[in-house]
C-alpha positions in Angstrom: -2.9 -11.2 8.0 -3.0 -13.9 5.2 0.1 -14.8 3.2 -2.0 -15.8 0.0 -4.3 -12.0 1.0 -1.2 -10.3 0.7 0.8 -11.8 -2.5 -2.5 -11.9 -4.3 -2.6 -8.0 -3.3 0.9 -7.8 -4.5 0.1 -9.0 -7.3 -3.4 -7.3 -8.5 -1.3 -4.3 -7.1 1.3 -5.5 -10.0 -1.4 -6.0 -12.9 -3.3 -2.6 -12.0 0.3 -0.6 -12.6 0.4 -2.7 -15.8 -2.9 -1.4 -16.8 -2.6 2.2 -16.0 -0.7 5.0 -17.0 0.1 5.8 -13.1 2.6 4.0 -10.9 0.2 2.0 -8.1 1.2 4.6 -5.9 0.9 8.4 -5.2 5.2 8.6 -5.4 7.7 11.8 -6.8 8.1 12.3 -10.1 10.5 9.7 -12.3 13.8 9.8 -12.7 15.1 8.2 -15.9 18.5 6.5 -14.8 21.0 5.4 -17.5 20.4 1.8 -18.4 23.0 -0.7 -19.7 22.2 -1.3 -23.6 18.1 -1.1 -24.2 17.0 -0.8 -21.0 16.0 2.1 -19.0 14.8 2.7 -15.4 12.2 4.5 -13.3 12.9 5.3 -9.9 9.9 7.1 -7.5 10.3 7.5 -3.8 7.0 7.4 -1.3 6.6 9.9 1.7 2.8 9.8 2.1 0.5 9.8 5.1 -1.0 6.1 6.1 -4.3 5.1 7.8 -5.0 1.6 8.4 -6.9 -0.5 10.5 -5.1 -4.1 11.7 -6.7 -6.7 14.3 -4.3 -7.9 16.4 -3.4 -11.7 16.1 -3.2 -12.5 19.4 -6.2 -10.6 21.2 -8.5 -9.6 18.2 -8.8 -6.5 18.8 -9.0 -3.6 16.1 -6.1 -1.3 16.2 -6.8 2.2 14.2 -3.5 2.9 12.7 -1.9 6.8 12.0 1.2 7.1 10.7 3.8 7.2 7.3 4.5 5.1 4.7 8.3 6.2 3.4 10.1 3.8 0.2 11.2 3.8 -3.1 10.2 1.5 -6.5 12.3 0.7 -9.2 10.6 -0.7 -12.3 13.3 -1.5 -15.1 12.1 -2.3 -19.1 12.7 -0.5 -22.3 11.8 3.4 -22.4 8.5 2.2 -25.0 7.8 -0.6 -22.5 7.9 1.9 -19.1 5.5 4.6 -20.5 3.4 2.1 -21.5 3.0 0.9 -17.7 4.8 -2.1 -18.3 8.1 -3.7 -17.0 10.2 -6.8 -16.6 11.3 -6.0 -13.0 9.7 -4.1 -10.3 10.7 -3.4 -7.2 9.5 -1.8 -3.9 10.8 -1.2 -0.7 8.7 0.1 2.1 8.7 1.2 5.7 5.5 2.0 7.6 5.8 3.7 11.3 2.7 4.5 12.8 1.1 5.0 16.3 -2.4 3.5 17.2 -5.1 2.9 19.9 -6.6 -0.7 20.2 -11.1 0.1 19.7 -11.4 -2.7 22.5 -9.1 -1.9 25.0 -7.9 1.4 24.7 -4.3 0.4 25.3 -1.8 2.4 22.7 0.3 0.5 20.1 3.3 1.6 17.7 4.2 -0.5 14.2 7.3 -0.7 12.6 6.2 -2.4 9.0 9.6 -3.3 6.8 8.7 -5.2 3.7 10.1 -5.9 0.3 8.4 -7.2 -2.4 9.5 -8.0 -6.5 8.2 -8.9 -9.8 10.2 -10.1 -12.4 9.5 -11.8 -16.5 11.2 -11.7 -19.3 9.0 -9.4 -20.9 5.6 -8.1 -20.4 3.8 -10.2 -22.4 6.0 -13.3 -21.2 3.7 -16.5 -19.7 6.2 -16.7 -16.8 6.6 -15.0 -14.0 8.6 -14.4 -10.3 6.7 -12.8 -7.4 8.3 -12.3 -3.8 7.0 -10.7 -0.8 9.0 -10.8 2.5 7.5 -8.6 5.8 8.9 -8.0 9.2 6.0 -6.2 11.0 6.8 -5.9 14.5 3.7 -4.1 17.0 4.4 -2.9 20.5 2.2 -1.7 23.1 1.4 0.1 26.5 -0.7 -3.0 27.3 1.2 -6.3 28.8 1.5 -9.1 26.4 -0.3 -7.1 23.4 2.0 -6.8 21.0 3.1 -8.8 18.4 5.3 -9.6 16.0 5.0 -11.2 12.4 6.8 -12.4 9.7 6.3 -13.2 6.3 7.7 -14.6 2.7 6.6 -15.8 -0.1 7.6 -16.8 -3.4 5.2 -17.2 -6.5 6.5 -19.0 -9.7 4.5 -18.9 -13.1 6.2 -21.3 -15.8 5.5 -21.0 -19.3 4.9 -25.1 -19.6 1.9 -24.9 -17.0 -0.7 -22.6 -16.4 -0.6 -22.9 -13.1 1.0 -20.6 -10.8 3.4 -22.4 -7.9 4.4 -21.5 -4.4 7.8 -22.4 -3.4 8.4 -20.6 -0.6 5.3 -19.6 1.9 6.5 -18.6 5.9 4.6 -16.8 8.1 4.8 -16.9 12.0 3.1 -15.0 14.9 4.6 -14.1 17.9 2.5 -12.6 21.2 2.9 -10.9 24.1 6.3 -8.5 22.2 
């Protein structure tokens, strides 16, 4: 897993919601909550079935992943701004528990994914912009000394006075044999 892969996922995850009509994601319907003054919120939950593939860190081998993906996002903008596919803050919380066999090996795993991840600009159009991602994906296994355990954040600044985006914060460690 690459820190730089999955922010700039984030974050054409991010732009493709901006473009669309349709939340990134397959969630429940909206619920509008009350804002304070303009503002107005969306709030979707995720319950959908998740098949992934992952190569292990510490052996290489290619796990085949079955399992759920459960969370919520919150996207927060004006009413106009929200059913245009836009918004000034967006968050997502997400949990993915699946079961897996290793194509190598043959030994089983189990994942427990956690992550959290945020946008946030002064208004759609604005030149700046915050991105965080933080991950706590933790993979055990029948096997001795294949599982693993990794952790991620990251932190992407825009500022209006350069066009360059900056990354304060970037963590990620690998632990094997969990």
């Amino acid at each position: 897993m690459s820190t730089r892969f999955l922010a700039a996922l984030a974050a054409a995850a991010l732009l493709g919601a901006c473009a669309d009509d349709q939340p990134a994601t397959a969630p429940s319907t909206p619920s509008l909550a009350v804002g304070t003054g303009h503002n107005a919120a969306d709030h979707f939950t995720i319950d959908q079935p998740a098949d992934f593939q992952l190569t292990s860190p510490c052996n290489g081998e290619l796990i085949d992943f079955t399992g759920r993906e459960t969370g919520q996002i919150t996207l927060v903008d004006t009413r106009e701004n929200l059913d245009n596919g836009n918004s000034v803050h967006f968050e997502h919380l997400g949990r993915v528990v699946a079961t897996g066999i290793g194509e190598t090996t043959g030994a089983t795993y189990q994942i427990n994914d956690l992550f959290h991840e945020g946008f946030e600009s002064p208004s759609p159009p604005a030149p700046q912009v915050t991105i965080t991602f933080q991950e706590t994906l933790r993979v055990t296994s029948t096997a001795q000394g294949t599982g693993f355990t990794v952790r991620e954040q990251f932190h992407l600044v825009v500022q209006p006075s350069s066009p360059d985006a900056k990354v304060t914060r970037e963590v990620e460690s690998v632990r094997c044999g969990s």
